[in-house]
C-alpha atoms as one frame of an Amber mdcrd trajectory, in Angstrom:
protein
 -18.062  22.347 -21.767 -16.117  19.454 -21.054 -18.078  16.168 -19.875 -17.764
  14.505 -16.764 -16.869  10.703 -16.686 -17.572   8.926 -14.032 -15.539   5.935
 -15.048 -13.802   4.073 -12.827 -10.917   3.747 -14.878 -10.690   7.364 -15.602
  -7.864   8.637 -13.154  -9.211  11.438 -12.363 -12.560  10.633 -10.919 -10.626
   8.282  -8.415  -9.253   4.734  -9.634 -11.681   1.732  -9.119 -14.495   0.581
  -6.473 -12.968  -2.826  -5.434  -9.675  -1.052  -4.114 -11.443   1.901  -2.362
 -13.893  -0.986  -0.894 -10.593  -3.132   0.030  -9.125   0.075   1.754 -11.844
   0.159   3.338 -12.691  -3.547   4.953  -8.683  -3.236   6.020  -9.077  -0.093
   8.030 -12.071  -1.354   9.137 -10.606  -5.036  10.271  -7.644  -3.935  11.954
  -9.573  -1.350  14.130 -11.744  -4.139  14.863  -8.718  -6.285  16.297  -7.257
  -3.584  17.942 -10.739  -2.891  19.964 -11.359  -6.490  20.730  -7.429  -6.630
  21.782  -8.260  -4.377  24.464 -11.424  -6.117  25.595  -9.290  -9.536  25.847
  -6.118  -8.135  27.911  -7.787  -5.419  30.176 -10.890  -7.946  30.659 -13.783
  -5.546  29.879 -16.021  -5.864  27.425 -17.690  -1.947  28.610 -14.239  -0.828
  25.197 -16.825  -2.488  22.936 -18.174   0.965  22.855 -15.190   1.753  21.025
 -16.856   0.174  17.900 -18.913   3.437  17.029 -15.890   4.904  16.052 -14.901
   2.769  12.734 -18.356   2.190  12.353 -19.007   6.076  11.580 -15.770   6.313
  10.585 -15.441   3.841   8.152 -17.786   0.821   7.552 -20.959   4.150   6.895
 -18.977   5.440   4.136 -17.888   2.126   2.451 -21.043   1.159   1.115 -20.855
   4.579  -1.159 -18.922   3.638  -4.523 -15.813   5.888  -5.439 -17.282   6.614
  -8.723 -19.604   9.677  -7.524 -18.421  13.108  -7.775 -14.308  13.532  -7.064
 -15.503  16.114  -4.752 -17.215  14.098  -2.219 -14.277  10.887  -2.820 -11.286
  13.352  -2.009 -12.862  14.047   1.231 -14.505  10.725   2.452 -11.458   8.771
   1.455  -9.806  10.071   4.076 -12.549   9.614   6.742 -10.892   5.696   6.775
  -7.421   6.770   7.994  -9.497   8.960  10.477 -10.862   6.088  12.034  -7.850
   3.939  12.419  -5.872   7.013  13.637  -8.696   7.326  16.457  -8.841   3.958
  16.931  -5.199   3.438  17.423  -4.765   6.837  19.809  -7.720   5.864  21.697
  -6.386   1.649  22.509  -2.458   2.659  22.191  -1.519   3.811  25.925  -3.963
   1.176  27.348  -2.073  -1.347  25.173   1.236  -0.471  25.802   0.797   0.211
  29.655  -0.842  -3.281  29.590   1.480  -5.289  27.920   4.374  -3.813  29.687
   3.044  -3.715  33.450   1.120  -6.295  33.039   1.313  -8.877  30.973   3.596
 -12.253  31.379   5.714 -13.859  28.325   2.602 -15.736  27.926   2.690 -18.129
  24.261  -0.740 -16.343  22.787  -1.326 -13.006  23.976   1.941 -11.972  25.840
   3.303  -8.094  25.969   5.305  -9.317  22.564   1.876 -10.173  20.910  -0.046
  -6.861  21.760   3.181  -4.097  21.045   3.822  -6.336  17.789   0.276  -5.575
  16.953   0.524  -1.550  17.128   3.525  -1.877  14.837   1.193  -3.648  12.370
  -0.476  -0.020  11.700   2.215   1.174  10.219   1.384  -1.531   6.917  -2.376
   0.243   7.566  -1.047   3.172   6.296   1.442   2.216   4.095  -1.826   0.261
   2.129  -3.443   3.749   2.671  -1.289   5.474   0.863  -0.450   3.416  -2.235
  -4.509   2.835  -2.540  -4.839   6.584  -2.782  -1.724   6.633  -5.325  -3.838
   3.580  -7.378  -0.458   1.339  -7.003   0.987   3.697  -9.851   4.953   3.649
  -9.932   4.997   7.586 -10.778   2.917   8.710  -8.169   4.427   6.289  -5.173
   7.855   7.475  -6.709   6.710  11.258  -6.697   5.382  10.675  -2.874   8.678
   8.761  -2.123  10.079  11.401   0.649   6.294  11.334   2.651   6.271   7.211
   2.968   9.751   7.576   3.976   8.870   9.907   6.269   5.935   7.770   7.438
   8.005   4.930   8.237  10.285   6.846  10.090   8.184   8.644  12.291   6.350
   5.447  12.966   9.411   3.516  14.024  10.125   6.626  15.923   6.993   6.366
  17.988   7.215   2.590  18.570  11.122   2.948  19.800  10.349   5.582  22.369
   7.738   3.745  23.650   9.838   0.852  24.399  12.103   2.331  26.573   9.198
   1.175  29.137   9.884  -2.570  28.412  10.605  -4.549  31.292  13.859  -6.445
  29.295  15.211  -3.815  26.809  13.953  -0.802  28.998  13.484   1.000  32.114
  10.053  -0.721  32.977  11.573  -2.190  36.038  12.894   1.645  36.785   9.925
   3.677  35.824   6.476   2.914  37.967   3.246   3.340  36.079   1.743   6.351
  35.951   5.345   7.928  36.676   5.707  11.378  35.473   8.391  10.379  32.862
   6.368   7.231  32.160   2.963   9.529  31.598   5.210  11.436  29.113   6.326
   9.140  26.910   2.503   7.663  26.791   1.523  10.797  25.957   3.381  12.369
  23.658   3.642   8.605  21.910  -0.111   8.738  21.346  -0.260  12.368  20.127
   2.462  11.464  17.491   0.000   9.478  15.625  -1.828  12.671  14.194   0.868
  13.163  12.173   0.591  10.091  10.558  -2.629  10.901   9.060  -1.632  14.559
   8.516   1.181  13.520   6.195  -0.642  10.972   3.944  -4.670  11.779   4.307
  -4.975  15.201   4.613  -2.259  16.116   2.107  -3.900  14.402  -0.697  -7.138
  16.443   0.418  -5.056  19.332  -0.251  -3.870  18.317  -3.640  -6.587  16.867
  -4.964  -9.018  19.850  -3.901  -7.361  22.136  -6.873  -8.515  19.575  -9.233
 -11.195  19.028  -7.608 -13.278  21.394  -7.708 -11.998  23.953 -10.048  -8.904
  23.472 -13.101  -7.827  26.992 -11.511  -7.894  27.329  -8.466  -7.220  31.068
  -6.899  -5.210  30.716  -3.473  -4.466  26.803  -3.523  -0.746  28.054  -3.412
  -1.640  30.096  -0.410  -3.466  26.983   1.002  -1.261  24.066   0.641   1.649
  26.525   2.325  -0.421  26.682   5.322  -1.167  23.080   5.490   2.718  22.461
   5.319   3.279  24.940   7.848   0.438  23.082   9.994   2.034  19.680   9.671
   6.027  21.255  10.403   3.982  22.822  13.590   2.657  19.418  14.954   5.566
  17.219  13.763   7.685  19.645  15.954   5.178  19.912  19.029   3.964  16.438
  19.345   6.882  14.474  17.637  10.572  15.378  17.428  11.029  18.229  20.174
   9.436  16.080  22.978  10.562  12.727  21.556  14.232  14.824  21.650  13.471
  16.154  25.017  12.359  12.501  26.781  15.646  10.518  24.727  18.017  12.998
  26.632  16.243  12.818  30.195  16.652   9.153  29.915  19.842   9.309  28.299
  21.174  11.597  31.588  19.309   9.483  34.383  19.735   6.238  33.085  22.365
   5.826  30.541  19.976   4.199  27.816  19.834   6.039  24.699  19.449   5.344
  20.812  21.380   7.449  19.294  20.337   6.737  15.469  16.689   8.269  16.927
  18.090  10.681  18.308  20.260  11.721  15.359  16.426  12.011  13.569  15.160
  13.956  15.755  17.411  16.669  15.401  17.570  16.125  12.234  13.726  16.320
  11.448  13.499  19.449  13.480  16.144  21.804  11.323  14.083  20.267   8.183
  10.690  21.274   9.389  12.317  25.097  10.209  13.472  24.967   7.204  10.148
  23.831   5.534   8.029  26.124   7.672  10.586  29.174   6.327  10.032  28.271
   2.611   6.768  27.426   2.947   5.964  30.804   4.282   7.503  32.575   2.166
   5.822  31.037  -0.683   2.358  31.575   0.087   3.304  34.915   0.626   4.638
  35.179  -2.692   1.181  33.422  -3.992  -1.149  36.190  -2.140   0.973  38.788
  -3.629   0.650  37.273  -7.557  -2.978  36.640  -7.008
């Protein structure tokens, strides 16, 4: 029987503390900022209670080291991205509604400073993802297509979302609370799940075969489903009503990008298309097994 090492250089068992620790404090920092952002533009301290959520989340799981068994780390690494996902769905459409409603050009804290400081998540998960891949070339090179696809949907989120600026937009148009303005809120805070879907959960999925058994029956069967799963939200909560919002706006008010729009309908033929072969081969992998 083979022996278990616990090493932390030994690749398999999960890479070293200080970077899982590192991961960690990050996550843990920027949900921090984003809370006491909140507090400082809407004025109430009562979004401190926001704090429980990284704290659970994230700082109760960072004192473990990542050199216990791989199949506790594969699971509680991904708690982190959990938190900051929360974090950021929970502060995003009082942010945004703030800063552009609300907030002056002010020097310090203007509309510029808070909607510049959702953007900064998308670096969150960036580091997120190359701490899971240990900084190795292969694997970031082998996961090329998802941190593309990261990036993409994330600039896709923050570009919808400023069609409610007051200079580049229609926030002098569209009244808060609007129907169209409540959409685009919306559906700009549900796209976030996909963010961690992508990255986190995925690696979950790989890493559970090794995991927890060198064969393991039906992992074929599972990771189709999970692909499935993440086609099905990309499509509901991303690209069809991202598509949807870009050509009511386009039609009412004659502002449109078409570059996004060009993604949209391009993402939404590739996740068919990936829903269709992904189908079909856990199909295949019931019948084999």
């Amino acid at each position: 029987m083979r022996e278990k090492n616990f090493s932390c250089f030994n690749g398999t068992i999960g890479g070293c503390a200080w970077l899982d620790f590192l991961t960690s404090c990050i996550c843990m920092a920027y949900s921090m900022f984003l809370i006491w952002l909140l507090v400082y533009v809407k004025g109430e301290p009562k979004y401190y209670y926001l704090s429980l959520i990284p704290f659970f989340l994230i700082a109760l799981w960072s004192f473990f080291p990542c050199c216990y068994d791989k199949r506790v780390a594969v699971y509680f690494q991904q708690l982190r991205m959990v938190g900051v996902v929360a974090v950021l769905m929970s502060t995003f459409t009082m942010l945004s509604r703030t800063a552009f409603y609300h907030l002056d050009h002010k020097p310090t804290i203007g509309s510029e400073f808070v909607i510049m400081s959702l953007k900064c998540s998308i670096f969150v998960f960036i580091w997120a993802m190359l701490a899971y891949k240990r900084f190795r070339p292969l694997a970031i090179k082998a996961n090329r297509h998802t941190i593309i696809q990261v990036i993409l949907d994330n600039c896709d989120i923050f570009n919808l979302i400023e069609t409610l600026s007051q200079d580049r937009g229609l926030g002098k148009c569209i009244s808060e609370n609007s129907s169209l303005e409540n959409a685009i809120q919306v559906f700009g805070t549900l796209a976030f799940v996909i963010l961690w879907l992508e990255p986190s959960l995925g690696k979950a999925v790989n890493e559970s075969k090794k995991a927890f058994k060198p064969t393991m029956e039906g992992f074929g069967s599972n990771r189709s489903i999970y692909n499935i799963i993440v086609q099905w939200v990309s499509l509901l909560f991303n690209n069809i009503p991202f598509l949807v919002i870009r050509i009511i706006v386009w039609v009412n008010y004659d502002i449109y990008n078409i570059c996004f729009v060009a993604k949209n309908v391009i993402f939404i033929i590739f996740c068919v298309v990936e829903m269709r072969f992904s189908a079909l081969a856990g199909h295949g992998s019931v019948i084999v097994r």
